[in-house]
C-alpha positions as CSV (number, residue, x, y, z in Angstrom):
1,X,0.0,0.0,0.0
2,X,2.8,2.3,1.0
3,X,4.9,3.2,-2.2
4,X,6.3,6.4,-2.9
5,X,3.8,7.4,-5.6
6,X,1.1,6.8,-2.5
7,X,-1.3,9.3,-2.0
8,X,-3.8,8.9,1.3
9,X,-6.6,8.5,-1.8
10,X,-4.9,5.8,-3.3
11,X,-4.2,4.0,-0.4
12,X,-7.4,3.7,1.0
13,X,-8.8,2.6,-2.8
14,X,-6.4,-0.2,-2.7
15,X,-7.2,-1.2,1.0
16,X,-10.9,-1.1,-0.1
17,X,-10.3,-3.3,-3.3
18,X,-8.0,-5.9,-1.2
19,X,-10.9,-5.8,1.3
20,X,-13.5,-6.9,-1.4
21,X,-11.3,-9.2,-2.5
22,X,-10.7,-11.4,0.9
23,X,-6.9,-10.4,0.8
24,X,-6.9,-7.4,3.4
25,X,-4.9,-8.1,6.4
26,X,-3.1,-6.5,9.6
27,X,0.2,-7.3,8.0
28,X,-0.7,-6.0,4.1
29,X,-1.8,-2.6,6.3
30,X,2.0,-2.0,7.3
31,X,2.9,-3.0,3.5
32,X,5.6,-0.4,2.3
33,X,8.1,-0.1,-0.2
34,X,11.5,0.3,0.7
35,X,13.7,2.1,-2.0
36,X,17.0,0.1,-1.5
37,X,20.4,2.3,-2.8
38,X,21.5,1.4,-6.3
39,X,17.6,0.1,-7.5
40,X,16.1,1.0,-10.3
41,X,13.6,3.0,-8.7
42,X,15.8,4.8,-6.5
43,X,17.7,5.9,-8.8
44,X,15.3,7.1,-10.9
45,X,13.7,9.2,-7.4
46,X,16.9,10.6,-7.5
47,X,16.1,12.6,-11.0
48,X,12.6,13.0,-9.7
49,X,10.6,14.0,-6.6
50,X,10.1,10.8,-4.9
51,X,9.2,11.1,-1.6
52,X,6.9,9.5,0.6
53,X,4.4,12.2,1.2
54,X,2.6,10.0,4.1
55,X,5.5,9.2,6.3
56,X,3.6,10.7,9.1
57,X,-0.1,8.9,8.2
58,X,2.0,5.6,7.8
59,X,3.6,6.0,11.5
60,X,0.4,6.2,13.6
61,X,-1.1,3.9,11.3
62,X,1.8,1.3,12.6
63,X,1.8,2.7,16.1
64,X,-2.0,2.1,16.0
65,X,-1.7,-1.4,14.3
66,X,1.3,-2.9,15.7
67,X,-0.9,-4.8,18.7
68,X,-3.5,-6.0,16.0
69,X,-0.1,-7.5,14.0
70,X,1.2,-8.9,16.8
71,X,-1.9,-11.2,17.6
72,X,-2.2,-11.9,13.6
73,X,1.1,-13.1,13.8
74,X,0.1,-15.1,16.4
75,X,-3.0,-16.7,14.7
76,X,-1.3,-17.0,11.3
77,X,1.2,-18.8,12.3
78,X,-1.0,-21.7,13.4
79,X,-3.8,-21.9,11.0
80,X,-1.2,-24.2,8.2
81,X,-0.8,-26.7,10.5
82,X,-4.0,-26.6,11.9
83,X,-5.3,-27.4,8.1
84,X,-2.9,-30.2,8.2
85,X,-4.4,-31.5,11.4
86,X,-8.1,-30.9,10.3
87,X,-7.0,-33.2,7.3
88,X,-4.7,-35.6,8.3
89,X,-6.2,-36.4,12.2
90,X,-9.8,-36.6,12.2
91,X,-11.2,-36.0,15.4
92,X,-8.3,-34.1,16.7
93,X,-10.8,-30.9,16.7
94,X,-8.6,-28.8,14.3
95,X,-11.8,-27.7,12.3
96,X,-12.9,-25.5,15.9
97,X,-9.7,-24.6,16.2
98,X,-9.7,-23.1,13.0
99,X,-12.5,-21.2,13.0
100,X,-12.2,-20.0,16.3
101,X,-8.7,-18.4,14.7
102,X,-10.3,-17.5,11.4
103,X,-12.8,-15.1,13.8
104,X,-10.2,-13.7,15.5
105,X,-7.9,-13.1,12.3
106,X,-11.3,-11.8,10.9
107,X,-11.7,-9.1,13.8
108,X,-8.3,-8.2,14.0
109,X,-7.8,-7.3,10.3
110,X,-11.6,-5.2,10.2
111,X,-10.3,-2.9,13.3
112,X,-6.7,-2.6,11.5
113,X,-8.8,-1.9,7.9
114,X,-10.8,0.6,10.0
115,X,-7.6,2.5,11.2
116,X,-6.5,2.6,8.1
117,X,-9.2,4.4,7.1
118,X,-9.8,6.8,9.6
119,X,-7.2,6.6,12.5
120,X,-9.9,8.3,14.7
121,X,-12.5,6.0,14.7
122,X,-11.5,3.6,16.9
123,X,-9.7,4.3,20.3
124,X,-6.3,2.5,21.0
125,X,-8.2,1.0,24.3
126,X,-10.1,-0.9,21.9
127,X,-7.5,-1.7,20.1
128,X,-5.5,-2.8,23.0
129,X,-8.0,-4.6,24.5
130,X,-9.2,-6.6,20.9
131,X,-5.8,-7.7,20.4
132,X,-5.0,-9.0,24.0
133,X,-8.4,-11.1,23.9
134,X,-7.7,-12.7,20.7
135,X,-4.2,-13.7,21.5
136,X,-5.0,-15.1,24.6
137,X,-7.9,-16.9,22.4
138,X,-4.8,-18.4,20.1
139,X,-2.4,-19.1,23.2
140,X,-5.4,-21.2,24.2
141,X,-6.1,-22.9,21.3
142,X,-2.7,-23.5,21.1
143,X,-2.0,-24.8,24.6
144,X,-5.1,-27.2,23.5
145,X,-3.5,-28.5,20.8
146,X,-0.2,-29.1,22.7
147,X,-2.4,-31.0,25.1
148,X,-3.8,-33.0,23.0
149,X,-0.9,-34.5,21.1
């Protein structure tokens, strides 16, 4: 999302699109484009007025995200082998598990979409608060799945 042709417009049209598409996440929201010395691109920002106009925006939208990340991280880790598990151990309950993470995956990335698009409307209690409920939800699940092996 963040490139250095971004404008806030632009980057809340592609968050939108990637939303209606299933592939918006916490971590796509702290997306950005790095211009590393000696690329193409960087050198041609050199001859032109590159710059990344929403330095700011994309700070306090990581401040503001970085909790939701953290517990996606957490859930996204475990869903591959819970599909594994749902497949190859029936009965081992992986299909609850998994849903139970898809949810919180699913409530995580609609409060970091909705920071995205307006910083404002949600208050970092909330956000605090969302993301320490759902990764307790996956250290659970988790500690489930350890007991049960």
């Amino acid at each position: 999302l963040w490139h250095p042709l971004a404008t806030l417009e632009s980057i809340r049209k592609e968050a939108v699109m990637l939303r209606q598409a299933g592939f918006f996440n916490a971590k796509i929201c702290l997306s950005k484009l790095i211009l590393f010395p000696g690329c193409a691109l960087q050198k041609e920002a050199g001859n032109k007025h590159f710059s990344m106009p929403l330095e700011h925006y994309y700070e306090a939208v990581e401040a503001a995200v970085a909790p939701l990340y953290d517990a996606w991280l957490a859930g996204a880790l475990d869903i591959p082998l819970l599909y594994c598990l749902a497949h190859l151990e029936p009965g081992s309950n992986a299909s609850a598990r998994i849903l139970k993470i898809e949810q919180g995956l699913e409530r995580i990335n609609e409060l970091a979409f909705q920071v995205l698009l307006d910083q404002q409307s949600i208050a970092a209690a909330e956000i605090e608060q969302t993301a320490a409920a759902v990764k307790e939800r996956f250290h659970e699940i988790s500690c489930a799945f350890v007991r049960s092996r």
